[in-house]
C-alpha positions in Angstrom: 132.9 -68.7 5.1 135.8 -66.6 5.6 138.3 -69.3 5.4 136.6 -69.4 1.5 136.7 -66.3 0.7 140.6 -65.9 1.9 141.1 -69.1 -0.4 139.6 -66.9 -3.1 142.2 -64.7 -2.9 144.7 -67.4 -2.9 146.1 -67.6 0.5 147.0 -71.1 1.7 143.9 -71.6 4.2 143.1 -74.5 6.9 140.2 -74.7 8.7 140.1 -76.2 12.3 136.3 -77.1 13.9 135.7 -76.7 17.8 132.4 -78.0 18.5 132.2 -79.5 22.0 129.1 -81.0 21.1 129.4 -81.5 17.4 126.6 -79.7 17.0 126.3 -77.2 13.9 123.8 -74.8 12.6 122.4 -75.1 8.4 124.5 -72.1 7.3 127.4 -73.5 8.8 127.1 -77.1 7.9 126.5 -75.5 4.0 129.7 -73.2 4.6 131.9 -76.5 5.7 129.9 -78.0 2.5 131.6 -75.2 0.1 135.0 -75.4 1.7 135.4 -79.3 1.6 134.8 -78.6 -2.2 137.5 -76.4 -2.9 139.9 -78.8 -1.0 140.9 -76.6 1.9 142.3 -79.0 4.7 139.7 -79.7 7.9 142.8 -80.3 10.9 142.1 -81.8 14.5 143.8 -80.6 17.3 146.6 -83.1 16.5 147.1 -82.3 12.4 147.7 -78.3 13.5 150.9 -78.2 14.0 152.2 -80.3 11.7 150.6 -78.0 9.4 152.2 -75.4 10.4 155.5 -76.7 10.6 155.1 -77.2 6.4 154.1 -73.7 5.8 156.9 -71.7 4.4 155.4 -67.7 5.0 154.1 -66.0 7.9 151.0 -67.6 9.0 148.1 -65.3 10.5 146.2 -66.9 13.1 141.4 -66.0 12.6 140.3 -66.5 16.1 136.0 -67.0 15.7 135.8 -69.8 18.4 132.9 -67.5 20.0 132.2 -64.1 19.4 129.8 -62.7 21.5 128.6 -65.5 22.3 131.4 -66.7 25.2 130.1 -66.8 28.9 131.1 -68.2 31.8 134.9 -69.6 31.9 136.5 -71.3 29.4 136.2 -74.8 29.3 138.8 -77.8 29.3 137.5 -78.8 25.9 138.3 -75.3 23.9 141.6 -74.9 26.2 144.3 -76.2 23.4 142.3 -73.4 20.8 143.3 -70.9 22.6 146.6 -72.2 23.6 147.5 -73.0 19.4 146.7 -69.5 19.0 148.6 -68.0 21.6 151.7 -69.8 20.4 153.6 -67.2 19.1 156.6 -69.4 18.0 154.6 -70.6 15.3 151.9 -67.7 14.6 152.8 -64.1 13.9 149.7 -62.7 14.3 146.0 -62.9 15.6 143.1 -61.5 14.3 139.8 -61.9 16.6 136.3 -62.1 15.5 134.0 -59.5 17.5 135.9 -60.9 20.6 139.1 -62.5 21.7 138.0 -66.3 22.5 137.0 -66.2 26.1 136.8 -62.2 26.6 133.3 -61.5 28.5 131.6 -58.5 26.3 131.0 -56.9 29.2 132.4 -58.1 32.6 136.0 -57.7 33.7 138.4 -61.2 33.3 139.4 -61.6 37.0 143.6 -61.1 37.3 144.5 -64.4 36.7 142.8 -65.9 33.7 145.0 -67.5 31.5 142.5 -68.9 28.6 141.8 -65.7 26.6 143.2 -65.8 23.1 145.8 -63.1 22.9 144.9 -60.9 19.2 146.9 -58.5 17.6 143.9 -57.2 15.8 140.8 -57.6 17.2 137.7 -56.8 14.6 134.6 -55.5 16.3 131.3 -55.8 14.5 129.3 -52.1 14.5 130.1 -51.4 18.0 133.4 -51.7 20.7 132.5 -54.0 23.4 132.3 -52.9 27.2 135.0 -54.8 27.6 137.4 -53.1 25.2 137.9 -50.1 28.1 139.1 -51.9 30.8 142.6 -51.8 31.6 143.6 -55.2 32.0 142.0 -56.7 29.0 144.9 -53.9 26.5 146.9 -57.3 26.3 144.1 -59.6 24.5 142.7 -57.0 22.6 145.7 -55.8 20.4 144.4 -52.8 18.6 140.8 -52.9 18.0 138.8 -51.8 14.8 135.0 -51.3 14.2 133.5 -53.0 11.3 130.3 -52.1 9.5 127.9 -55.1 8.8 124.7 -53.1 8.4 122.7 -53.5 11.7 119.4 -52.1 11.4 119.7 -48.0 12.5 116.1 -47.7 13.9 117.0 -50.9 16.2 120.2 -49.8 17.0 118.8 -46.4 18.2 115.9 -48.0 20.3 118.6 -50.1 22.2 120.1 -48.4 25.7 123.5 -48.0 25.6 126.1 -48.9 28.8 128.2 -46.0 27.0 128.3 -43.9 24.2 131.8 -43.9 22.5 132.3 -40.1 20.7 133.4 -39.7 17.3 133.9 -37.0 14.6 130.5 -36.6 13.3 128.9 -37.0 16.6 131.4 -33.7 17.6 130.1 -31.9 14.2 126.5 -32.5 15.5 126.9 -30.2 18.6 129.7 -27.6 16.8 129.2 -23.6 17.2 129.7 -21.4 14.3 130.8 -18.2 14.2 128.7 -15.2 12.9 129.3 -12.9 10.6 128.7 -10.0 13.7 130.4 -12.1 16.5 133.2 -9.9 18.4 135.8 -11.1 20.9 133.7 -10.6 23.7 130.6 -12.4 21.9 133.2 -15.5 21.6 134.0 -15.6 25.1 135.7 -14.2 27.8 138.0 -16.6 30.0 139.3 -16.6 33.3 142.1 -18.6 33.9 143.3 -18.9 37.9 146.4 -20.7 39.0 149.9 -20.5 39.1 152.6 -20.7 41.9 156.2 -19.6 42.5 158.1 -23.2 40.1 155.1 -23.9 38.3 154.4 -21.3 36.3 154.6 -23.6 33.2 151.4 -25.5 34.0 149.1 -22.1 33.6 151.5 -21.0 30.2 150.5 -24.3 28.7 146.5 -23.8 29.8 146.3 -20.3 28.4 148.3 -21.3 24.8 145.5 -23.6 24.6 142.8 -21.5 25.6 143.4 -19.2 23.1 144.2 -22.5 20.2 140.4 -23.8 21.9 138.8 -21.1 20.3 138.5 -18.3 23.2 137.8 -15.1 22.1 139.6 -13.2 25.0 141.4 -14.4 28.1 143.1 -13.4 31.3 144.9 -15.1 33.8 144.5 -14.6 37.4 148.0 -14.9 38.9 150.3 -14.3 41.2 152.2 -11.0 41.4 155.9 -13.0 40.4 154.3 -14.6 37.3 153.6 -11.0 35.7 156.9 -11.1 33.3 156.1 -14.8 32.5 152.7 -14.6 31.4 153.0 -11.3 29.6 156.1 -12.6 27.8 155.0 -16.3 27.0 151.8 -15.6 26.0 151.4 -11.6 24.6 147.5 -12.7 23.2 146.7 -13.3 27.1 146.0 -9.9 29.9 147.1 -10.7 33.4 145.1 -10.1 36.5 147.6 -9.4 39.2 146.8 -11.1 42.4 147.3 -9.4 46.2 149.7 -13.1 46.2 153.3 -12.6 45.7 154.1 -16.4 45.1 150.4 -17.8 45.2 146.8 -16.6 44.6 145.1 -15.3 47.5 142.4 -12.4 47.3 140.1 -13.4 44.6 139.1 -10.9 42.2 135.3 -10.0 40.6 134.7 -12.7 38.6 131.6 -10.8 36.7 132.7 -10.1 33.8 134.0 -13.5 32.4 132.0 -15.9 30.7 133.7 -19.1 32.4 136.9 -19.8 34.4 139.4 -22.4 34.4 140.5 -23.3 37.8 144.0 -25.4 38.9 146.7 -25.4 36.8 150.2 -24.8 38.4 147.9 -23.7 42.1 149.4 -25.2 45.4 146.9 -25.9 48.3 148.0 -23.4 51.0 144.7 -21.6 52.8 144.5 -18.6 51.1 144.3 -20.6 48.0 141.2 -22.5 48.9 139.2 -19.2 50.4 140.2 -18.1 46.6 138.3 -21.4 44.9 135.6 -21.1 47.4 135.0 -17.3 45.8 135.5 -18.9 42.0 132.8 -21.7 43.2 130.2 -19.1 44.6 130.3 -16.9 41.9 128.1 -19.7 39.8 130.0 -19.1 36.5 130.7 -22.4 34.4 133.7 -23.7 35.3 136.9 -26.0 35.1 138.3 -27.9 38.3 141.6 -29.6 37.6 144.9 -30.0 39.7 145.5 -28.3 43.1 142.2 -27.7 43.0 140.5 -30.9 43.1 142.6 -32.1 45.5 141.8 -28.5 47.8 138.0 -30.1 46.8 139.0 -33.4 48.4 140.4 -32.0 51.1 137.7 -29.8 52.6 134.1 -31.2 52.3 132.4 -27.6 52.6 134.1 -26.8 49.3 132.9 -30.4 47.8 129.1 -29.1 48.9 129.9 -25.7 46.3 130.0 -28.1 43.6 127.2 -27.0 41.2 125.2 -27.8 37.3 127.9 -25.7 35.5 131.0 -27.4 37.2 133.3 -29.4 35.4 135.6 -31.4 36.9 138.4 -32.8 35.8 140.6 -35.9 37.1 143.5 -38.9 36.4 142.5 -41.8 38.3 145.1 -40.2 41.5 143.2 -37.3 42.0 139.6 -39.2 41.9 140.4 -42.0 44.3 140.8 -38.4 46.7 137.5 -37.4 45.8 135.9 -41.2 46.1 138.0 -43.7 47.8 139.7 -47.1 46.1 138.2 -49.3 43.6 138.9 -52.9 42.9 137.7 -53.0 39.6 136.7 -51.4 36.1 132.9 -51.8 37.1 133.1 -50.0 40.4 134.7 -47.1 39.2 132.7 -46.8 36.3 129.9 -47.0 39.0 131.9 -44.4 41.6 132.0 -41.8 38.9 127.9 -41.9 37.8 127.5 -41.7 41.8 129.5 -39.1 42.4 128.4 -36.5 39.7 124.9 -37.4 40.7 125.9 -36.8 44.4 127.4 -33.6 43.5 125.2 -32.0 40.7 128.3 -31.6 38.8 129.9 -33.2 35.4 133.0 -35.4 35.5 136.0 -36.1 32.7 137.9 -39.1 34.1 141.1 -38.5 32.5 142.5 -42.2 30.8 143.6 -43.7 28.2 139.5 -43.8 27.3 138.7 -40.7 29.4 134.8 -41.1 31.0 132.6 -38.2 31.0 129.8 -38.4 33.6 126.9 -35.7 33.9 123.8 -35.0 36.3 122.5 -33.7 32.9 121.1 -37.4 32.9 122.5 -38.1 29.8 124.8 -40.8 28.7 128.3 -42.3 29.7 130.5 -41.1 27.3 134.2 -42.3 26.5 136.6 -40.7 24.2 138.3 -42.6 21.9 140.9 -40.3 20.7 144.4 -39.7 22.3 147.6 -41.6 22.8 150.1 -42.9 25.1 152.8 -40.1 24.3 150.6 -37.8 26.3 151.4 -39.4 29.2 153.5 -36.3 30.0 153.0 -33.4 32.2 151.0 -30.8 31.1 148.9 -32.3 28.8 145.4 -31.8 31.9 146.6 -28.2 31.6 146.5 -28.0 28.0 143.1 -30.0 28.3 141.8 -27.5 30.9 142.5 -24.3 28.8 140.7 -26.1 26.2 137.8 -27.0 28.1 137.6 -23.4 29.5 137.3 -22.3 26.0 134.3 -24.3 25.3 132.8 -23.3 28.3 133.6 -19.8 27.6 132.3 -20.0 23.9 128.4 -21.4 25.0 129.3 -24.9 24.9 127.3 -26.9 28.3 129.4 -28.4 30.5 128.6 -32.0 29.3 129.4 -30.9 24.9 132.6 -28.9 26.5 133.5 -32.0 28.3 132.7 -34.8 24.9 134.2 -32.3 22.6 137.0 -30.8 24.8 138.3 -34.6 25.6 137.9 -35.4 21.4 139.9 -32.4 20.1 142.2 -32.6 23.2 142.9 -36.4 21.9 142.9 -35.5 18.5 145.2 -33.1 18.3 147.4 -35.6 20.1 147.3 -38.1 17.7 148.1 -35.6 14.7 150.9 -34.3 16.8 152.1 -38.1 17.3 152.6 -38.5 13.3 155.4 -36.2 13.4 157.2 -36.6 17.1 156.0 -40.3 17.7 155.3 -41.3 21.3 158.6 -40.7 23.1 159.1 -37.5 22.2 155.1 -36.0 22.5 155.1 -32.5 24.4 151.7 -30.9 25.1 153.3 -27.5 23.2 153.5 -29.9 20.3 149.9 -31.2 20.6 148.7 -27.1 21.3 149.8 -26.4 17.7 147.5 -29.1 16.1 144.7 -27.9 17.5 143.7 -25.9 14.1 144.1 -29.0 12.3 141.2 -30.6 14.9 139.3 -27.7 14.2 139.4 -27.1 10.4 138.5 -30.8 10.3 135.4 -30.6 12.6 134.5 -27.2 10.6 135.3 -29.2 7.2 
């Protein structure tokens, strides 16, 4: 049918049949039927590449072997499909129907397949596989898109979901709006603690985005020698001087603030830790990032603090120290719902599709948004002022997390369409942020 409707729209089109079994259902015998009659060519393995060697343009390769459909390993029969189409001497590009030929929809291809065709494009009907998010299938999938074939929406809504992928209307759904009466303190008040002697940077770049998240006041809780810093770099911001010269000691009344933000630029000496066991204890919702997850991972009484309104948040590094190793895409999927449940707590995984994981019961989600130029330092920090900001503004740890992760992304990808990937800085992804938002608030 497609070949057809491509020949419509007069590209030169050839169709080639794998059927194992020769076996063919009546839409498609009637589709073969209408193709025959416009005079599109039917090639065998052998007539395909003496086809191609006549063609004159750039040929594009449709891979619809099997869909969905594909289980088990791929057979000796369909092996020279997959190898034609991975043969990029004589085919530019591939796009894949649903699925690359020979992708499982959901499990994990073990290390060494080789018969998976290899797309450029891969065109997903209403939903992204399982599969998509795994690391090791980035190669076959190219870049994938989500195509609209109108599925039933009551059906699709009584159906359990592995995950929930977040979007742009599903973050309008959950968005709080300002009142007319609102004052700074009604926004939010923010606590941001971290910062040590050479890394005063990391807590700069949290509170700049704290204040871009939406926060309607915030302090940072440093050490005496970043006083200067933070009072020069970032004027919108009071500072909390700590009894530490070069790192945070004494912890200070947390009452008054509506959430803290917890990490950023911290080291793990003692004092430190006796400072994160006060932030834990004083039950405010909070972000865990940096020194302090590994302090977390480190000490198990701290790990048993964990509590509803904590929100932690990790690269793959910093979770194997809260969980162990993995050997696959399953079991840390599986490592992550154990641990929050284990914990009480919520969980952003921090990836290229970063997980979010609640005891709230509710759903798997993974972002979609975001880049690879923010693989750079920083960019958790910016993420955890953000985060803080939600928390801050009445957002529950689970919306701060979906949302937080989607603007946080967002922003990145604006920022990308002017420094490309290369050059990506997480000050540069900080002043998109009111793009994100004027967006989301239409």
């Amino acid at each position: 049918a497609l070949g057809r409707l491509l020949y419509d729209l007069d590209a030169d089109v050839a169709i080639s049949i794998w059927s194992e079994k020769s076996s063919f259902s009546t839409d498609n015998k009637r589709n073969q039927e209408l193709a025959r009659e416009l005079g599109i060519p039917f090639l065998d393995s052998d007539e395909l590449y003496s086809w191609l060697s006549k063609q004159k343009k750039a040929v594009i390769g449709i891979d619809a072997l099997f869909g969905i459909g594909f289980n088990g390993a791929m057979r000796a029969y369909y092996r020279p499909a997959v190898e034609f189409l991975n043969d990029r001497r004589h085919i530019s590009e591939v796009l894949s129907v649903d699925m690359p030929g020979g992708m499982p929809t959901e499990e994990e291809l073990s290390s060494n397949e080789e018969w998976v065709v290899k797309a450029t494009d891969t065109l997903s009907f209403e939903f992204p596989k399982p599969s998509f998010f795994y690391r090791n299938h980035e190669e076959y999938l190219g870049n994938w898109h989500v195509l609209d074939i109108g599925f039933d929406v009551e059906a699709i809504q009584d159906e359990k979901a592995l995950a929930i992928t977040i979007d742009v209307e599903d973050m309008r759904s959950i968005l709080l709006h300002r009142k007319r009466f609102d004052y700074k303190n009604s926004i939010g008040h923010v606590c941001l603690c971290g910062g040590s002697r050479g890394k005063y940077g990391a807590i700069v770049i949290a509170s700049h985005a704290c204040l871009r998240g939406g926060a309607g006041l915030l302090t940072v809780a440093a050490p005496k020698s970043a006083f200067s810093i933070i009072q020069s770099t970032v004027p919108e911001a009071m500072f909390l001087e700590n009894s530490g010269v070069d790192y945070l000691q004494t912890a200070p009344d947390f009452t008054a603030f509506h959430s803290l933000g917890l990490g950023p630029g911290m080291d793990q000496k003692e004092e430190s830790k006796q400072f994160i066991r006060s932030a834990l204890q004083s039950d405010k919702p909070i972000v865990i990032d940096a020194d302090a997850l590994n302090a977390l991972a480190q000490d198990q009484e701290l790990l048993e603090l964990l509590h509803q309104d904590c929100l932690l948040t990790p690269h793959d590094g910093e979770f194997r120290r809260l969980v162990g190793e993995w050997s696959n895409e399953k079991e840390r999927m599986d490592k992550l719902k154990q641990f929050v449940q284990k914990h009480n707590c919520t969980v952003l995984l921090k990836g290229p599709y970063s997980m979010i994981a609640s005891s709230l019961g509710l759903s798997l989600s993974i972002n979609t948004s975001g880049n690879p130029g923010m693989a750079v330092g920083g960019m958790g920090d910016a993420l955890t002022g953000i985060l803080a900001a939600l928390l801050a503004r009445g957002y529950n740890v689970y919306q701060a997390a979906c949302l937080g992760a989607f603007v946080h992304g967002r922003a990145g990808d604006y920022a990308a369409t002017e420094y490309g990937f290369e050059s990506l800085l997480p000050s540069d992804l900080i002043e998109y942020l009111p793009d994100v938002w004027m967006e989301l608030y239409e």
